[in-house]
N, C-alpha and C positions, 0 to 999 in steps of 0.2 A: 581534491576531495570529491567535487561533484561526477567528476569522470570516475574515479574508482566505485562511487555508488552507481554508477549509469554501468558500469562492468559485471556488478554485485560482485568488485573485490573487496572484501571488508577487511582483510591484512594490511591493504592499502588504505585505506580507511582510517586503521587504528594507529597507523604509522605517523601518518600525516594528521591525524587530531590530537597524536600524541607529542609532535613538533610544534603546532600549535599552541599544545597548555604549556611547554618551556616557553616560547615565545610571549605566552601569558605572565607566567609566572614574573618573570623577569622585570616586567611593566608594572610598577605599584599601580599605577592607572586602569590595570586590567582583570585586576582581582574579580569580578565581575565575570568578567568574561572565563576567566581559569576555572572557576568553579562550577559555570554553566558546560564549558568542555569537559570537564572532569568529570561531570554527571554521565555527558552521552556517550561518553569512554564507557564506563561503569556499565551503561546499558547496552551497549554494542558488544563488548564482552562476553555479558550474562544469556546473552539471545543473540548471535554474529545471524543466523539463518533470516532473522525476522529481519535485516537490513540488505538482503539478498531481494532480488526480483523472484516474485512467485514463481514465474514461468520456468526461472534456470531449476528451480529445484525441483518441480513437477518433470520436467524435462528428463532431468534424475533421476526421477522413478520411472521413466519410460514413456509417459503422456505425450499425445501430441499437443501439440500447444500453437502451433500457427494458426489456428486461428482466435486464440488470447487473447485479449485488451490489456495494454497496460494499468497501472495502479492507477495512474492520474485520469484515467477515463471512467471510473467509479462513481464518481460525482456527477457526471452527465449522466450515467445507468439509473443511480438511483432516484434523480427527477422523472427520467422517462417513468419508472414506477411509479416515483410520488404522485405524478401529475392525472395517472391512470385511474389511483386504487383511493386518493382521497382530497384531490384540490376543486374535485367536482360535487363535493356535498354527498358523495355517499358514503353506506357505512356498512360493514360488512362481520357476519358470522367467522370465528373461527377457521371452519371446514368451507363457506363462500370464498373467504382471504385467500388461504388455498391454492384453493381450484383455479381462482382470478392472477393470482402469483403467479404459478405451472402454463396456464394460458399462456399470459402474457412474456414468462420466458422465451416457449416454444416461437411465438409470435418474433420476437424482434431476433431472436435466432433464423427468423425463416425455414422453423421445420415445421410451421402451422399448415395445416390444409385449409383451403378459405371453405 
């Protein structure tokens, strides 16, 4: 399952969490467990794209995308902002947020002029 998500194959995905909830069902012990698969069935289904990697499906549309971050690097991006725009006590306008946002993207993109 984790290699067909590291693919964004979600046919594989649905296949194999669908062997899964038999293998759940089966287990009175696992009831638990079948109904929590049975959910993310239900939601992989409903939205298969939203369990795809961004980049394949921008890719898709044509984007270049080498230079991307994957999903799991989100969390380290969004402290470099937090750490920026409000762990230092300041506090900011609307249209300042901004400006300091836009900044700061160009900045860690490196397409800032110093």
């Amino acid at each position: 399952m984790f290699e067909a998500l590291d693919k964004s194959d979600t046919e594989t995905l649905i296949s194999s969490l669908t062997q899964a909830r038999e293998r759940a069902k089966a287990d009175a012990s696992n009831l638990t467990r079948c109904v929590q698969t049975n959910d993310l069935l239900q939601h992989i289904r409903q939205m298969p794209d939203a369990y795809r990697d961004y980049r394949e499906r921008l890719k898709e549309m044509g984007y270049d995308v080498t230079w991307m971050r994957g999903m799991g690097a989100a969390e380290s991006n969004v402290d470099r902002f937090s750490n920026r725009l409000k762990k230092r006590g300041q506090s900011w306008s609307v249209q300042g947020l901004k400006a300091m946002v836009h900044s700061l993207v160009k900045y860690f993109e490196g397409k800032m002029d110093h």
